[in-house]
MARTIDREN-532760 format. One record per residue (C-alpha): residue number from 0; chain; z, x, y. Coordinates in nm, 4 decimals. Example, Ala and Ser with C-alpha at 12.3 -4.5 7.8 and 13.67 -1.06 7.14 Angstrom:
BEGIN
<vexro palum="0" gupa="A" pz="0.7800" px="1.2300" py="-0.4500"/>
<vexro palum="1" gupa="A" pz="0.7140" px="1.3670" py="-0.1060"/>
***
This chain:
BEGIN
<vexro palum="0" gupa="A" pz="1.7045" px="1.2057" py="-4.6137"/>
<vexro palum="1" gupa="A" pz="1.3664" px="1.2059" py="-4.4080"/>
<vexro palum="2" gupa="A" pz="1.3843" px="1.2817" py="-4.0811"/>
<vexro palum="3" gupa="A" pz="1.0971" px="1.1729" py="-3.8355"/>
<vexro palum="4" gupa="A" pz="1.0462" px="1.1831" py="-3.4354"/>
<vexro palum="5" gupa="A" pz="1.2358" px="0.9154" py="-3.2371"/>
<vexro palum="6" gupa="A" pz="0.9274" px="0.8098" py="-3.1025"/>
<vexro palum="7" gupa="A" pz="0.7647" px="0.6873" py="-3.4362"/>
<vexro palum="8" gupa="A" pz="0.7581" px="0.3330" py="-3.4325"/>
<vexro palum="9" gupa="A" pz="0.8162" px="0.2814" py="-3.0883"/>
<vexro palum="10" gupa="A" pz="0.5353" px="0.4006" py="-2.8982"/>
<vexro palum="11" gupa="A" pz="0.2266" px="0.1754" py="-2.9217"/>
<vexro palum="12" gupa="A" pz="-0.1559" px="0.2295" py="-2.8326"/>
<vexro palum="13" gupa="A" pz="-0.1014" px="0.2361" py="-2.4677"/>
<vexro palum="14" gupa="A" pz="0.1339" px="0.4597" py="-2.4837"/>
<vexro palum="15" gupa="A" pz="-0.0342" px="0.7441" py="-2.6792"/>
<vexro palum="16" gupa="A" pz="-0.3176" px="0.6803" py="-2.3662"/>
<vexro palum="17" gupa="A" pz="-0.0498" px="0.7299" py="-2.1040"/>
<vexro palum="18" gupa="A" pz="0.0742" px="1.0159" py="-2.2763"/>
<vexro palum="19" gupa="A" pz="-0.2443" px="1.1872" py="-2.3219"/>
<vexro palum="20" gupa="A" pz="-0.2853" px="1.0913" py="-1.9289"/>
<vexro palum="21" gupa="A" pz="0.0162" px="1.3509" py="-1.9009"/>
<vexro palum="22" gupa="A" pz="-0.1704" px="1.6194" py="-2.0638"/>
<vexro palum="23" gupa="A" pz="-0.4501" px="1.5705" py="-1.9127"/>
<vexro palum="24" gupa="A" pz="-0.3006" px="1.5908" py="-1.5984"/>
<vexro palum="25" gupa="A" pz="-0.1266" px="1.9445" py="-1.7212"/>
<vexro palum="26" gupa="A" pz="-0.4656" px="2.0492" py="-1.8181"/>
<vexro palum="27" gupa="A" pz="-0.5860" px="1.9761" py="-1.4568"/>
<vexro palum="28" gupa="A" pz="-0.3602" px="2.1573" py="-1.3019"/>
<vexro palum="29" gupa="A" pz="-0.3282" px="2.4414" py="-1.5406"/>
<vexro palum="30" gupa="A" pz="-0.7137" px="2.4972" py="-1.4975"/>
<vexro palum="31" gupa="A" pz="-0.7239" px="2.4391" py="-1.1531"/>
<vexro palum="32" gupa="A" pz="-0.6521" px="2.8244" py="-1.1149"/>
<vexro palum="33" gupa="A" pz="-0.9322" px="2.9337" py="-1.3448"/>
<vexro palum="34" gupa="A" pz="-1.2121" px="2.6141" py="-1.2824"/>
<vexro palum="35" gupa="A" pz="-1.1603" px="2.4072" py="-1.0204"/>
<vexro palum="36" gupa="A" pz="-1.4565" px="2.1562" py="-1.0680"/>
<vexro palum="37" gupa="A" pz="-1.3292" px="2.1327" py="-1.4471"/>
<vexro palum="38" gupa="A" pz="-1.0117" px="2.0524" py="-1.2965"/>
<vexro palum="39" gupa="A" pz="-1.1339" px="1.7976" py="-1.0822"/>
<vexro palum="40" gupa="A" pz="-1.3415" px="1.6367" py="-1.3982"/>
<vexro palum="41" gupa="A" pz="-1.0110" px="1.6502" py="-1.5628"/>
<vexro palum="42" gupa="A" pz="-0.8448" px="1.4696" py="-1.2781"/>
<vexro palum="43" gupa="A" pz="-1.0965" px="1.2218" py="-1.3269"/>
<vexro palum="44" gupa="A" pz="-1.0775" px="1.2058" py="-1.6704"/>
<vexro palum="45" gupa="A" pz="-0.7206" px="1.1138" py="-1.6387"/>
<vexro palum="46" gupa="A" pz="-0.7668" px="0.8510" py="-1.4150"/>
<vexro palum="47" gupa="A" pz="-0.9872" px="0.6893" py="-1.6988"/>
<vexro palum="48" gupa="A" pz="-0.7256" px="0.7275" py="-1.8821"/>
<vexro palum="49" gupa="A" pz="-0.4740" px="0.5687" py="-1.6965"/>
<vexro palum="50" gupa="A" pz="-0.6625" px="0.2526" py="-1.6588"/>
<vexro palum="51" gupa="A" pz="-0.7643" px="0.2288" py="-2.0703"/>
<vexro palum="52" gupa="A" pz="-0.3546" px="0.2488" py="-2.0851"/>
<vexro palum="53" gupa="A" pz="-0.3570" px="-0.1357" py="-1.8840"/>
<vexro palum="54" gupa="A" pz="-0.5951" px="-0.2137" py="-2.1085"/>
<vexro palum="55" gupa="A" pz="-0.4774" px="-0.1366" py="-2.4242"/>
<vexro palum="56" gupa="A" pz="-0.1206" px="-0.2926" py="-2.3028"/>
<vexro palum="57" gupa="A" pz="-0.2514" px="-0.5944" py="-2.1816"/>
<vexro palum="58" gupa="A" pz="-0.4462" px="-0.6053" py="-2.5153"/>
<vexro palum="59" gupa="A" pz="-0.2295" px="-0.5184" py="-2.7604"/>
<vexro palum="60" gupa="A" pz="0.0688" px="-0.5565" py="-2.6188"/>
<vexro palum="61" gupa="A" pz="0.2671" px="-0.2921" py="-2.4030"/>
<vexro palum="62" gupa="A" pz="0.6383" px="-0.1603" py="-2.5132"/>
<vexro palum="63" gupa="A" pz="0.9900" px="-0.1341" py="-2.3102"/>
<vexro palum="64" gupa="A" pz="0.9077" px="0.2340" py="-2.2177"/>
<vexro palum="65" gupa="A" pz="0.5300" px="0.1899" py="-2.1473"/>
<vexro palum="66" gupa="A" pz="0.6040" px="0.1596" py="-1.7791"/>
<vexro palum="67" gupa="A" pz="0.8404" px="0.4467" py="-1.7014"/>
<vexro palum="68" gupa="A" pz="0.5955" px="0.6584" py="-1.9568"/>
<vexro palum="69" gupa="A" pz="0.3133" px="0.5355" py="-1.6750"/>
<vexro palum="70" gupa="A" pz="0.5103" px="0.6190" py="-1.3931"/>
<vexro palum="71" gupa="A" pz="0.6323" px="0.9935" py="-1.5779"/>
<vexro palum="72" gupa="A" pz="0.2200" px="1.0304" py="-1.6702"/>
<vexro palum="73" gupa="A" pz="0.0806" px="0.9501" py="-1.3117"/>
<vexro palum="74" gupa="A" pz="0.3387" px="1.1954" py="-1.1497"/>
<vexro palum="75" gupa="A" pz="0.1658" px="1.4846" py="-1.3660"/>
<vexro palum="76" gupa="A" pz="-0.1628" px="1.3552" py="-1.2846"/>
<vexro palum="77" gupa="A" pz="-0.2320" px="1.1990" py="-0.9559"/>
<vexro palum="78" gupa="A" pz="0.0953" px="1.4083" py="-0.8161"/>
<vexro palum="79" gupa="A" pz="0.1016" px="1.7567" py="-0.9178"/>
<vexro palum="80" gupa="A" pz="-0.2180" px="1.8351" py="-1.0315"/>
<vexro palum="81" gupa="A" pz="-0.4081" px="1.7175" py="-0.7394"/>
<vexro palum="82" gupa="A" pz="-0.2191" px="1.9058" py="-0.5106"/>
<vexro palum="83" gupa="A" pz="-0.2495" px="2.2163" py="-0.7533"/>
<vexro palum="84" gupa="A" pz="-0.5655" px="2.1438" py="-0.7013"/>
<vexro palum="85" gupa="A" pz="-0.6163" px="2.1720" py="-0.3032"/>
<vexro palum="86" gupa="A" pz="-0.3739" px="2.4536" py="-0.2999"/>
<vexro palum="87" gupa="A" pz="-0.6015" px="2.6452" py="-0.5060"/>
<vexro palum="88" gupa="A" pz="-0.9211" px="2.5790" py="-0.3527"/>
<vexro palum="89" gupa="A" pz="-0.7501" px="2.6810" py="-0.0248"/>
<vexro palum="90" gupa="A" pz="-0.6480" px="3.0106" py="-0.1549"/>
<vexro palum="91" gupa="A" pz="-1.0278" px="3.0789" py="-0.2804"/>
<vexro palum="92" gupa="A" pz="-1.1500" px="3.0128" py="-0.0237"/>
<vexro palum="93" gupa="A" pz="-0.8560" px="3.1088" py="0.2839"/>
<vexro palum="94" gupa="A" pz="-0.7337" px="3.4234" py="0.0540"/>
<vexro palum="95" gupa="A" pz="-0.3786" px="3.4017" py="0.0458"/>
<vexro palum="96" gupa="A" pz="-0.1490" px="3.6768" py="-0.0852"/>
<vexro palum="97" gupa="A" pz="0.2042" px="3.7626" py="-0.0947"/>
<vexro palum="98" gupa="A" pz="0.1518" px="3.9917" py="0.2132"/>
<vexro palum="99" gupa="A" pz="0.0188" px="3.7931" py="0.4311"/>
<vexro palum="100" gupa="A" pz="0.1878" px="3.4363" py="0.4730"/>
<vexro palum="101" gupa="A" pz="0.0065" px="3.2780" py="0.7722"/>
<vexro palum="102" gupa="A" pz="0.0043" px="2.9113" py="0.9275"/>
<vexro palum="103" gupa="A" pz="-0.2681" px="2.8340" py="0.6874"/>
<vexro palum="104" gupa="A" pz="-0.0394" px="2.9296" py="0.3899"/>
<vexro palum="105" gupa="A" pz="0.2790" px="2.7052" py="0.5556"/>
<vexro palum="106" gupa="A" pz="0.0462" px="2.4280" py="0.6360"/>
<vexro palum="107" gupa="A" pz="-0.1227" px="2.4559" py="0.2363"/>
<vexro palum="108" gupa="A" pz="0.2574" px="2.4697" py="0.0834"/>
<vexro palum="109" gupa="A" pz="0.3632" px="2.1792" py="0.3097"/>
<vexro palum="110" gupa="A" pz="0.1001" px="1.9327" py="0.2490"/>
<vexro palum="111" gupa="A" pz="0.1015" px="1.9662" py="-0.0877"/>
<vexro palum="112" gupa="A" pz="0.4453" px="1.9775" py="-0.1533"/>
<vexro palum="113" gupa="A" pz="0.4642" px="1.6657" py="0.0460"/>
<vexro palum="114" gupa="A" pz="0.1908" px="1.4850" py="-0.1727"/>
<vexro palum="115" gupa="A" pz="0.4128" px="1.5437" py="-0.4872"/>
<vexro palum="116" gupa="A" pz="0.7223" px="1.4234" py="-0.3136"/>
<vexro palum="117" gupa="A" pz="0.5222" px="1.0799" py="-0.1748"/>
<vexro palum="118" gupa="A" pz="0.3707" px="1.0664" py="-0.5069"/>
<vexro palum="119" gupa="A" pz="0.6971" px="1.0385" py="-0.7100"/>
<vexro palum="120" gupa="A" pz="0.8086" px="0.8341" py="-0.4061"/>
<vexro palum="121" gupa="A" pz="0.5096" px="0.5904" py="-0.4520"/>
<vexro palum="122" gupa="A" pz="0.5326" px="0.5384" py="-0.8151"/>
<vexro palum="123" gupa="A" pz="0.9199" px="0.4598" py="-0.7898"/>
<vexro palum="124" gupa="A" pz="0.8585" px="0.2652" py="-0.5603"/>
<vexro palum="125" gupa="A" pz="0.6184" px="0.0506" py="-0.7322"/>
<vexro palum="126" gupa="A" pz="0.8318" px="0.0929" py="-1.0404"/>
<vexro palum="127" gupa="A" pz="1.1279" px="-0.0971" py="-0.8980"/>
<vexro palum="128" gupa="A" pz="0.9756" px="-0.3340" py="-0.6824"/>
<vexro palum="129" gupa="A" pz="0.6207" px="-0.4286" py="-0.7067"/>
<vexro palum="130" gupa="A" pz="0.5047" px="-0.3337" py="-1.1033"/>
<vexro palum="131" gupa="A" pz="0.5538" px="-0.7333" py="-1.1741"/>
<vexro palum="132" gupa="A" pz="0.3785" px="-0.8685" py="-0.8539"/>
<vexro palum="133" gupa="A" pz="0.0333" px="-0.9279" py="-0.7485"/>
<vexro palum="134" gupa="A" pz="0.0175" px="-0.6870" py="-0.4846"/>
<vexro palum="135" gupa="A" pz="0.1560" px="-0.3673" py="-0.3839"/>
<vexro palum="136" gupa="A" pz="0.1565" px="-0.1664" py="-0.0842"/>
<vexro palum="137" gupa="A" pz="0.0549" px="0.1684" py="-0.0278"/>
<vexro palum="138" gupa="A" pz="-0.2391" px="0.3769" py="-0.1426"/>
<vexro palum="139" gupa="A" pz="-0.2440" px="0.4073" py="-0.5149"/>
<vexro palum="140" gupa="A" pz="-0.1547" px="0.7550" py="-0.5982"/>
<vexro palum="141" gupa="A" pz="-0.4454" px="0.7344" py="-0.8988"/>
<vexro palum="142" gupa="A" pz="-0.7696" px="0.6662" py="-0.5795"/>
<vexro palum="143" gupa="A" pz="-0.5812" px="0.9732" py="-0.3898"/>
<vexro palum="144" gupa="A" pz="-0.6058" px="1.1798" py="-0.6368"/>
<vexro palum="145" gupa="A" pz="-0.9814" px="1.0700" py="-0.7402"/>
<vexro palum="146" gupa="A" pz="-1.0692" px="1.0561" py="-0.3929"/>
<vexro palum="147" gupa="A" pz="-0.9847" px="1.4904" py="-0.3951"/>
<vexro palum="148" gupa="A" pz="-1.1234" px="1.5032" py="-0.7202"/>
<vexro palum="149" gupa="A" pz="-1.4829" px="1.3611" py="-0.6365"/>
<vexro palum="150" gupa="A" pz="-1.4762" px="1.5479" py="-0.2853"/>
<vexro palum="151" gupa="A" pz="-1.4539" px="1.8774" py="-0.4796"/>
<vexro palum="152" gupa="A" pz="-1.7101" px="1.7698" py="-0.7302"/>
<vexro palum="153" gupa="A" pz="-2.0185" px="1.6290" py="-0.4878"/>
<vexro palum="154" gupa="A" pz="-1.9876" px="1.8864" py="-0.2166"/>
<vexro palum="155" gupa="A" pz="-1.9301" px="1.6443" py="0.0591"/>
<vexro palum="156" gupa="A" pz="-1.8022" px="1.9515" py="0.3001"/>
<vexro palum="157" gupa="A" pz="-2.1357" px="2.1419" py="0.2075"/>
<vexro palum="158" gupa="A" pz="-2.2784" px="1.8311" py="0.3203"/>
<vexro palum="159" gupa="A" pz="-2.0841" px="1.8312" py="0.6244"/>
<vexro palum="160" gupa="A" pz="-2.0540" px="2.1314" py="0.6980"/>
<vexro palum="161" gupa="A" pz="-1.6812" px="2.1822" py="0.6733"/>
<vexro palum="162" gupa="A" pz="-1.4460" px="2.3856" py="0.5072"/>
<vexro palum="163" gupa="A" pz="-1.3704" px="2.2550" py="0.1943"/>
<vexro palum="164" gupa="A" pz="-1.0254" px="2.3482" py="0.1968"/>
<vexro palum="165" gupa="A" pz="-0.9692" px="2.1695" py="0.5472"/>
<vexro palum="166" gupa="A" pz="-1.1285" px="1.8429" py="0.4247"/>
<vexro palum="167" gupa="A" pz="-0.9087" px="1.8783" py="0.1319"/>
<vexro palum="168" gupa="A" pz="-0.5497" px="1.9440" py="0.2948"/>
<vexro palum="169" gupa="A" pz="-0.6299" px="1.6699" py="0.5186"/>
<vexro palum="170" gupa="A" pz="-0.7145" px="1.3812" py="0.3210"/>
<vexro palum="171" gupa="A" pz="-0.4024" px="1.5006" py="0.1153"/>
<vexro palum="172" gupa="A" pz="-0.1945" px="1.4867" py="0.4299"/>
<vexro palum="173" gupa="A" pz="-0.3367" px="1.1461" py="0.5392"/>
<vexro palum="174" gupa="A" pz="-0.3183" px="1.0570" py="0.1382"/>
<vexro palum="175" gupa="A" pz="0.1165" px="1.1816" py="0.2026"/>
<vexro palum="176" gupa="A" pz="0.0913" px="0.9160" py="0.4864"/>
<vexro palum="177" gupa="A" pz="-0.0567" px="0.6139" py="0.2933"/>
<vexro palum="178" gupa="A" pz="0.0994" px="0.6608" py="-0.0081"/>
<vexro palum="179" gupa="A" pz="0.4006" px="0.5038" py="0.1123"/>
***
């Protein structure tokens, strides 16, 4: 008797994009602590990604568990490894360790832990209720997390002349906001 993965023959082309959306989204967030601007290309990588996946389903067909595959896939990369992503530029730059907890460590923690609760919040919520209309509400966790992406990448606070890290944990906490 042959024995083969439960997924063979029921995954189709989309879904081996949304999956590989997943990993890249682990791979952002895993390199975020060694690279940051590959993480951010990464992030932005995925987000290519994720729209080939619509593609490919709308071409080709999508399957039963396409959509909670999207919604598992965009929680790894436009949740968790965006914030990964701020909370590790903030501790480059802001020095955080173990010893010394300040406000700016609270404030880092909070944000982004509240970006990967609105995230998963988001995308269930657009899983239940709006995935089969024609609009949705809320900022699409996939621009919030290419909006940090591409704010790392061009050097906008350079160009401003802000802290990176501040730039970052706000448009994250106004990204928590709009979200939902």
């Amino acid at each position: 008797m042959r024995v083969s993965p439960r997924f063979v023959g029921r995954l189709g082309m989309a879904d081996a994009a949304t999956v590989a959306n997943a990993a890249l989204g682990f791979a952002a967030a895993a390199v975020a602590t060694v690279d940051v601007h590959l993480a951010a290309r990464l992030l932005l990588l995925a987000a290519i990604t994720d729209g080939i996946d619509g593609v490919l389903a709308r071409a080709y067909g999508g399957t039963e568990v396409g959509p909670i595959l999207d919604s598992l896939a965009d929680v790894a990369s436009f949740g968790v490894a965006p914030a990964m992503l701020v909370f590790v530029v903030a501790k480059e730059e802001w020095g955080f360790t173990a010893a010394a907890a300040d406000a700016r460590l609270v404030a880092v923690l909070v944000v982004t832990a509240l970006f990967v609760a609105m995230a998963v919040v988001r995308l269930g919520l657009y899983a239940a209720y709006d995935s089969g209309g024609t609009s949705t509400e809320g900022v699409q966790t996939t621009l919030a997390a290419t909006v940090i992406a591409l704010l790392v990448l061009a050097g906008v606070p350079r160009l401003l002349g802000v802290s990176t890290a501040a730039l970052l944990l706000v448009v994250a906490g106004l990204s928590v906001y709009l979200m939902v």
